[in-house]
C-alpha positions in Angstrom: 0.0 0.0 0.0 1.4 3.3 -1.3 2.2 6.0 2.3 1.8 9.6 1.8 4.4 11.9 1.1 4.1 13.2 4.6 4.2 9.5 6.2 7.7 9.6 7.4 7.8 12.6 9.5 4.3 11.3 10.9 6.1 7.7 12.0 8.6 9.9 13.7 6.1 11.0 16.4 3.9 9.2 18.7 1.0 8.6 15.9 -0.9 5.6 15.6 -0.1 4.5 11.5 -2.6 2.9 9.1 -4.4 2.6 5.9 -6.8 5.1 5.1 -8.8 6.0 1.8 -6.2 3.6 0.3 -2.8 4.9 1.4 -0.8 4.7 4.9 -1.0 7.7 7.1 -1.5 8.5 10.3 -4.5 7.4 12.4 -4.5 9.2 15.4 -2.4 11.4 18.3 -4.1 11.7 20.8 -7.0 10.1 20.4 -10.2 10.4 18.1 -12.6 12.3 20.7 -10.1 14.8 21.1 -9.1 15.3 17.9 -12.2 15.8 16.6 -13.1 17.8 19.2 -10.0 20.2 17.9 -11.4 19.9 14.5 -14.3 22.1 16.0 -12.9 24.5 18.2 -9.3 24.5 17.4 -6.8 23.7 14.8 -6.6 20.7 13.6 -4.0 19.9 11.3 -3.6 16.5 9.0 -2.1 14.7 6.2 -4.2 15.2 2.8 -1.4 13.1 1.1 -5.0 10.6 0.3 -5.8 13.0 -2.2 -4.8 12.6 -5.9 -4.3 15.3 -8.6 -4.9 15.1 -12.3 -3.5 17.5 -14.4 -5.7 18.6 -17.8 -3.8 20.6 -20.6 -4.5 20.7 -24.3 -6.5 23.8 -25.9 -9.5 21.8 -25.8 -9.2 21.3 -22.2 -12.2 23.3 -20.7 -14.7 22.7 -23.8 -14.0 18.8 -23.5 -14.2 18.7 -19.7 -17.4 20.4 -19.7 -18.7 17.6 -21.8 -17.8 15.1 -19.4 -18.8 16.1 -16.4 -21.7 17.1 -14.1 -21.2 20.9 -13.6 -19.9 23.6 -15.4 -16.3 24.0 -15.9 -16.0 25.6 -18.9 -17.0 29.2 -17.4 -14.7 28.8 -13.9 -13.4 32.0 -13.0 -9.2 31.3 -12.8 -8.4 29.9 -9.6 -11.8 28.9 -8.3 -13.3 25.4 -8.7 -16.7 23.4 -7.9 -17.8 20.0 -7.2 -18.3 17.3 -10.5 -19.9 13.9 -11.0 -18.2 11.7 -13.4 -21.2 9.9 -14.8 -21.5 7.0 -16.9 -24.3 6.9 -20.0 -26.8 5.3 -17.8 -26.2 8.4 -15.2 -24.8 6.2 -12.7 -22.1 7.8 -10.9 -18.4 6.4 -11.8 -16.3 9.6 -9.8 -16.4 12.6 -8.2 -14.1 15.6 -8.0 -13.3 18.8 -7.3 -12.1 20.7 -10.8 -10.0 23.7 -10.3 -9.3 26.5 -13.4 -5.1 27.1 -12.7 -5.2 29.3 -16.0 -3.0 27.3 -18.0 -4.6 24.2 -16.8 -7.5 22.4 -14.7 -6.6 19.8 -12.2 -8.5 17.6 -10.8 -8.8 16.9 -7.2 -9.8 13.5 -6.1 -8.9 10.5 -3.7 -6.3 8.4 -4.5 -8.7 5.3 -5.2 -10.5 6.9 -7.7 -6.9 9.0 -9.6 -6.3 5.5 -12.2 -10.1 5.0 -13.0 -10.9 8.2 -13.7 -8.0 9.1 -15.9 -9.1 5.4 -17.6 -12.7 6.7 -18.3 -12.1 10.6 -19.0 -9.1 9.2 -21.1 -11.1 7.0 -23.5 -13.0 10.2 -24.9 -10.5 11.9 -25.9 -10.7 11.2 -29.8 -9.9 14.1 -31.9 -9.2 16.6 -28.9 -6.1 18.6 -27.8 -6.0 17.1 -24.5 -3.9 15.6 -22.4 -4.2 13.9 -18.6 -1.4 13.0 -16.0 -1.4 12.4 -12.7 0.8 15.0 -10.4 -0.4 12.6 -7.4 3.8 12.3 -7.1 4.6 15.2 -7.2 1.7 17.2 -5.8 0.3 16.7 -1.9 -1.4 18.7 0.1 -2.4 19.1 4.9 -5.6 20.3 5.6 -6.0 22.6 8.3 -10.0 22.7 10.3 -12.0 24.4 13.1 -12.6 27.5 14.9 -9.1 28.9 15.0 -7.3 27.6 11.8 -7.5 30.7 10.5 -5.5 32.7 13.3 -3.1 29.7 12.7 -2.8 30.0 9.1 -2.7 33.6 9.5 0.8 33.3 12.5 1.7 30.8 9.9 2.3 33.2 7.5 0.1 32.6 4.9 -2.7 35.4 3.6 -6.2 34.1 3.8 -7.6 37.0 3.9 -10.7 37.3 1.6 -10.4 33.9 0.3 -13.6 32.3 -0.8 -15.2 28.8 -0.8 -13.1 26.6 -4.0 -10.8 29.4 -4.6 -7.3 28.6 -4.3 -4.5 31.8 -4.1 -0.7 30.7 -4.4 2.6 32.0 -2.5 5.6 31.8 -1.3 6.4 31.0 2.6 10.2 31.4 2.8 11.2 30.2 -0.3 8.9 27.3 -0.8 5.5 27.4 -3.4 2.6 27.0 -1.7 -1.3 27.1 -3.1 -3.9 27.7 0.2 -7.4 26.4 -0.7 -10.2 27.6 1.4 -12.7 24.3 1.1 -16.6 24.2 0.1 -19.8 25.8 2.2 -20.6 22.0 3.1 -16.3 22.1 5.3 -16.7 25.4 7.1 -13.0 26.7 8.8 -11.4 24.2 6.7 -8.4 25.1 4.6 -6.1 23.2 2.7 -2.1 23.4 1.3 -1.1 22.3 -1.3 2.7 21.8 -2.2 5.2 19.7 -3.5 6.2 16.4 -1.3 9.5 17.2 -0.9 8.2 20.1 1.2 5.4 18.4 3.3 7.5 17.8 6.6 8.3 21.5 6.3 4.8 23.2 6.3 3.6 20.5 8.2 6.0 22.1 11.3 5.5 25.3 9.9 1.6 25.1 10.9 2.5 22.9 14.2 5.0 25.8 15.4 1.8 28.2 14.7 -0.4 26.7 16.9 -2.0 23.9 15.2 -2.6 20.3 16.6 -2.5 17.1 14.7 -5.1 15.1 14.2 -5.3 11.4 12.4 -7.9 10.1 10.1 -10.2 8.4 12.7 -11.0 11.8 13.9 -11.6 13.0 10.6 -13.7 10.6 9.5 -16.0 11.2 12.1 -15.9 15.2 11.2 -16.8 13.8 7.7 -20.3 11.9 8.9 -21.4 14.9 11.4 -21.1 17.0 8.0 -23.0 15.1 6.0 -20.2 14.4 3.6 -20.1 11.6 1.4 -17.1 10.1 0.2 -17.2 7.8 -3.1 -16.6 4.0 -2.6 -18.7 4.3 0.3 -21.5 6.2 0.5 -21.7 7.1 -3.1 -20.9 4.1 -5.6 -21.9 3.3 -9.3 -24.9 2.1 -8.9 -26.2 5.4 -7.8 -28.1 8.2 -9.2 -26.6 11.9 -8.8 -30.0 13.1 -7.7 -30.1 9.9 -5.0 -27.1 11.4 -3.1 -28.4 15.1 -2.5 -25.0 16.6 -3.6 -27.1 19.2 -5.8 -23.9 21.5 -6.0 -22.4 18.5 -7.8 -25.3 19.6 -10.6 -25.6 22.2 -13.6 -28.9 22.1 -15.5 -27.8 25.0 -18.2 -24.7 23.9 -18.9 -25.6 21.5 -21.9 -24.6 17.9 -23.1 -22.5 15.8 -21.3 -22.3 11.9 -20.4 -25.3 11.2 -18.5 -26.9 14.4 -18.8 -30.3 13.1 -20.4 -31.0 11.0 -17.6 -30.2 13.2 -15.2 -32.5 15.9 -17.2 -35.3 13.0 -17.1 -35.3 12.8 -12.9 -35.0 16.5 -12.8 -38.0 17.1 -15.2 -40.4 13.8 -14.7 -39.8 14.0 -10.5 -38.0 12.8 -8.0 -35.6 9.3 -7.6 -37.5 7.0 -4.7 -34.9 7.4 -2.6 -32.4 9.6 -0.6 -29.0 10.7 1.0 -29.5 11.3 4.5 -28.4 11.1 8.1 -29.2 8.5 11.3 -29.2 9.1 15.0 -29.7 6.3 17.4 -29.9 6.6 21.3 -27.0 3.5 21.3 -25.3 1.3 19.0 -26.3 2.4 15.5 -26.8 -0.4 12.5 -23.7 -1.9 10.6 -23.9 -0.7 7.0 -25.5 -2.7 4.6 -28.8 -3.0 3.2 -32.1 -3.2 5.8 -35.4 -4.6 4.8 -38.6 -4.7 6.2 -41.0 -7.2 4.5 -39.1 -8.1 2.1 -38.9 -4.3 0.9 -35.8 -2.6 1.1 -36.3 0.5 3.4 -32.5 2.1 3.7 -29.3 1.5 3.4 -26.6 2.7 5.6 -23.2 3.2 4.4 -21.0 5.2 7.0 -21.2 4.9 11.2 -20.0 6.4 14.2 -19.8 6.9 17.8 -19.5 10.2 19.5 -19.8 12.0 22.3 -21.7 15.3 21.7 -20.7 16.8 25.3 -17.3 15.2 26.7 -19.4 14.0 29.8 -22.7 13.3 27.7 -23.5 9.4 27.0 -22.6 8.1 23.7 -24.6 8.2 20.5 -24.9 6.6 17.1 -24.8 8.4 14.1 -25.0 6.9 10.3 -25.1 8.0 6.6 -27.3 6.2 3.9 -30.5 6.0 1.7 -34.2 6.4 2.9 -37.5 5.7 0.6 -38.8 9.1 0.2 -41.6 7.9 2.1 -40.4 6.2 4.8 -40.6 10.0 6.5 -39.1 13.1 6.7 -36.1 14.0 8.5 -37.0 14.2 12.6 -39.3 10.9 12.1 -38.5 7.5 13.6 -37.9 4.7 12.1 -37.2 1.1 13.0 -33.9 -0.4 12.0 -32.5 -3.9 12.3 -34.3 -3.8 15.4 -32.6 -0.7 16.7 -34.6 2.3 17.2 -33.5 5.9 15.9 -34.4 8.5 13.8 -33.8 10.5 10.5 -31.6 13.1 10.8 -31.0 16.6 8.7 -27.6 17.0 7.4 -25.1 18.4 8.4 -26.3 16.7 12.0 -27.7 19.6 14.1 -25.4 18.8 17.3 -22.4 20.4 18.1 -19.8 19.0 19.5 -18.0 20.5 23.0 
């Protein structure tokens, strides 16, 4: 299993190492409940080395892409970006991505899992088209900094934030290294990310620590990922599943034109809605496993994602879950009966904090 570019400094300290999203990186510090509890009122900081990037060039590039995917890329401002479905011709969902204009170029950010198959796909299209993909995944990493504070710790750091909106990315120089900040989507509020070459990872990872930030491992962030209502491909979204189905509606762009899928997707939009949808769980104890869950011989959800948490430090322990509901099993605050354990649907982002 490929380790992230940041991977050796992390075995150096006390971290607890293992696979995530694919990759080896670090786990966790001090402890999930902890960490995520920095991820909300602190700083946490943490590898992003999971990530991939592809790399689109070609004068064709932006016409091309905007036939392929789900929104539209073709009028990005330079140096903002938006959130994409890669869709097959049956509309069933084969990727997702962040796509970035760089001016000279548009790169693709995705996990690691999904970097080979997607340049497979997007690759087979290209025909008669001056374009070109390649994967900067070795070359290219990027930390990720969250929570109530990262920006005064970005800021010590030394790196200018200021005015910085959701998807737009602004490069600079800290010392004499290249660095592009990120500020991240509406649905990852106080989260930043840095990317930079791997050579330099150890370095603005110490940079940030010396600032004020606190690590944090995956565990922790995973957790930060189901409060939020996040789904991450392979898991919660797969290819069997309609774009519509997952309620990632920034992933969509009805006035953009053709693209792969788009008639399908035109079809829900226009005829009504798919039977069923993307949503959150709470349960009073031990929440589901994922997996399919029937009720006379009727499927009634799916979950996909679970986790434990503590709301309050000295507050008893709860279930959370991602997955599908029918659309009429009942709206989000009714209960519902599941593998025998009782809970309820939940809005996302879930509307607890966490202290």
């Amino acid at each position: 299993m490929t380790a992230t570019a940041l991977y050796q400094r992390l075995a150096s300290t006390t971290a607890q190492l293992g696979p995530y999203a694919g990759v080896e990186t670090a786990l966790s510090f001090s402890g999930p409940s902890s960490e995520l509890r920095t991820l909300y009122a602190g700083a946490g900081i943490f590898d992003l080395g999971w990530r991939g990037k592809i790399i689109v060039t070609g004068q064709d590039r932006e016409r091309w892409l905007n036939g392929m995917l789900t929104n539209n890329v073709r009028d990005l401002p330079v140096n903002h970006g938006n959130y994409n479905f890669l869709l097959n011709s049956q509309g069933r969902i084969l990727g997702d991505m962040y796509v970035y204009n760089r001016g000279e170029y548009l790169l693709l950010d995705t996990d690691q899992a999904q970097v080979a198959s997607i340049m497979k796909t997007l690759g087979h299209f290209i025909i008669m088209d001056d374009v070109e993909l390649s994967d900067a995944s070795e070359t290219l990493t990027a930390l990720g900094i969250c929570g109530l504070t990262a920006s005064l710790v970005v800021g010590t750091a030394g790196i200018e934030i200021a005015g910085l909106q959701p998807l737009e990315v602004r490069d600079q120089t800290i010392g004499e290294i290249g660095i592009t900040v990120v500020r991240g989507p509406e649905q990852k509020p106080d989260w930043y990310e840095i990317w930079m070459s791997n050579s330099n990872a150890a370095t603005i990872w110490e940079l940030l620590t010396k600032a004020g930030g606190q690590p944090v491992g995956a565990d922790a962030l995973e957790v930060w990922r189901i409060l939020h209502g996040i789904p991450r491909y392979g898991q919660d979204i797969r290819e069997r599943d309609l774009p519509q189905e997952t309620e990632q509606n920034q992933a969509l762009n009805f006035t953009k034109g053709c693209y792969i899928g788009q008639e399908i997707v035109e079809r829900i939009r226009s005829r009504g809605q798919v039977h069923r949808r993307f949503t959150g769980f709470e349960f009073e104890n031990e929440p589901p496993g994922p997996g399919k869950i029937e009720d006379n011989g009727r499927v009634v959800a799916e979950i996909t994602s679970v986790a434990k948490i503590h709301p309050k430090s000295d507050a008893p322990e709860k279930g959370i879950a991602l997955g599908y509901v029918r659309r009429d099993s009942g709206l989000p605050g009714s209960a519902i009966q599941l593998n025998e354990k009782s809970g309820r649907i939940a809005n996302l982002p879930f509307e607890f904090g966490i202290s």
